[in-house]
C-alpha positions as CSV (number, residue, x, y, z in Angstrom):
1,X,62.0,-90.3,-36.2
2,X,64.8,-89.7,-34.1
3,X,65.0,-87.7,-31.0
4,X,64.9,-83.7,-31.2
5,X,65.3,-82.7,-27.4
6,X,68.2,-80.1,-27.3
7,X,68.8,-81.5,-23.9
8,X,67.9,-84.6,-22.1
9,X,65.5,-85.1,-19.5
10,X,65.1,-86.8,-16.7
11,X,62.7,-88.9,-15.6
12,X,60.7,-87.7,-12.6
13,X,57.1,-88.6,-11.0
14,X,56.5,-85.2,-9.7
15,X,52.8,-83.7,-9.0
16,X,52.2,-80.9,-11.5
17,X,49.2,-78.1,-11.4
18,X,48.2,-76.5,-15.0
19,X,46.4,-73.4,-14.9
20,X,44.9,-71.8,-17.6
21,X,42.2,-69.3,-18.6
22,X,43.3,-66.3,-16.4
23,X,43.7,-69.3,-13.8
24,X,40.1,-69.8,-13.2
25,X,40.9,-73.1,-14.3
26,X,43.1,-75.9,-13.5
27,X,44.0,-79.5,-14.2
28,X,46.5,-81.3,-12.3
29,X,48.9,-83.7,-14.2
30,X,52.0,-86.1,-13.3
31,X,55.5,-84.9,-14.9
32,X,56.8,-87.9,-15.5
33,X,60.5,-86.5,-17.2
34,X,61.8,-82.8,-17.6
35,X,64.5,-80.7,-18.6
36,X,65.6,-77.0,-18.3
37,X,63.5,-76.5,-21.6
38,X,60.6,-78.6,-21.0
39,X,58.6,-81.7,-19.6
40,X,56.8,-84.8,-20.5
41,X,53.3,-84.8,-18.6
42,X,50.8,-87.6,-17.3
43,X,47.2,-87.0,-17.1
44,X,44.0,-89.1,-17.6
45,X,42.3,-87.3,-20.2
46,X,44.5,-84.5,-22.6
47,X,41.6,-83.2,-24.5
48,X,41.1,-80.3,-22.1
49,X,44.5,-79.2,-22.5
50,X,45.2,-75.8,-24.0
51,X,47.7,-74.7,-26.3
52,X,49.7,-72.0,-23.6
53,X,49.4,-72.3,-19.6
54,X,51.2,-72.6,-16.7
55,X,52.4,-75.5,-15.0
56,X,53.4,-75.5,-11.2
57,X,55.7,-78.4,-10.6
58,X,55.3,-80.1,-6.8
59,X,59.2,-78.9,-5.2
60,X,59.9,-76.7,-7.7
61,X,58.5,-73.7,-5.9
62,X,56.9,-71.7,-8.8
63,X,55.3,-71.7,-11.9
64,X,56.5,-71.6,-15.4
65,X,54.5,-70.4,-18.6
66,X,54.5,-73.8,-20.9
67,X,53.6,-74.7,-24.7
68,X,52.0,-77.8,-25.9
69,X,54.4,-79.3,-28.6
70,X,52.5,-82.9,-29.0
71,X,49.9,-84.9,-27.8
72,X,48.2,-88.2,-27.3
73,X,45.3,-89.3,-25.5
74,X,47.3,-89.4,-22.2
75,X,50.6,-87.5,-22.7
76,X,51.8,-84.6,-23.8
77,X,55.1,-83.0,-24.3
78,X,55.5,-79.6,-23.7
79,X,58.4,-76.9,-24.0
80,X,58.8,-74.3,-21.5
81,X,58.1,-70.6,-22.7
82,X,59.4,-66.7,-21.8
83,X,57.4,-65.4,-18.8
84,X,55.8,-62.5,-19.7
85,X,56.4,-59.2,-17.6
86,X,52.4,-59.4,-15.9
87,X,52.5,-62.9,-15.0
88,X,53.1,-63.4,-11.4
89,X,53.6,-67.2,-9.5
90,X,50.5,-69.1,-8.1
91,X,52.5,-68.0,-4.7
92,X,52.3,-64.7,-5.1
93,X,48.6,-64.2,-6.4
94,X,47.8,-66.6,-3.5
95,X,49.3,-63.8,-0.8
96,X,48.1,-60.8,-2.7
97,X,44.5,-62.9,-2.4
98,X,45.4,-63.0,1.6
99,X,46.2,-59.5,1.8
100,X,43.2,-57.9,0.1
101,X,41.3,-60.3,1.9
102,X,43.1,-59.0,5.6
103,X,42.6,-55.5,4.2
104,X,38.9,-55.7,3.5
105,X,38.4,-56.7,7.1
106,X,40.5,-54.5,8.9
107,X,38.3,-51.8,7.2
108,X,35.4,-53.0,8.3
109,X,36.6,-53.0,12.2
110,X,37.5,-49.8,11.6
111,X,34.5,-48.7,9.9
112,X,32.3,-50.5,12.3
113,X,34.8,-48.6,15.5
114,X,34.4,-45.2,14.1
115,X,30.9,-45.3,13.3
């Protein structure tokens, strides 16, 4: 079966973070070659792996939405996907987090000063 990559990868040993289920959850992998279109990823058990998820790679600075196209027990290829319009980076939900968090308290000094 010959190869059907529109373009090639390269190879890569890269720390890789895949969140799924609303990003409660999250299994970290090893991208071991990618392309602009996808990746080939390393991990020590792919039975947990979803169909659709993200996938922050380490240096790459954000996330991308990802497809599984094949699997074995430890590798799977996967094909990047179109971000939908409500999906924000790890990054950004991570400071929105901080924010709400710094705005919770700052209500409570001022609660606790007024009252």
């Amino acid at each position: 079966m010959g190869d059907r990559r529109q373009q090639q990868r390269r190879r890569t040993y890269l720390r890789g973070l895949i969140a799924f289920n609303q990003r409660n959850s999250t299994l970290e992998c090893l991208v071991r070659d990618l392309s602009h279109n996808g990746a080939l990823i390393a991990m020590a058990n792919t039975s947990n792996l979803p169909g659709t998820f993200e996938i922050a790679i380490h240096k790459q600075g954000e996330s991308r939405p990802a497809q599984m196209v094949w699997l074995n027990e430890t590798r799977a290829g996967i094909k990047f996907t179109e971000r939908r319009s409500n999906v924000i980076s790890f990054e950004a939900a991570r400071r929105i987090h901080s924010l709400e968090e710094e705005r919770r308290m700052l209500r409570r000094r001022l609660e606790d000063w007024f009252l």
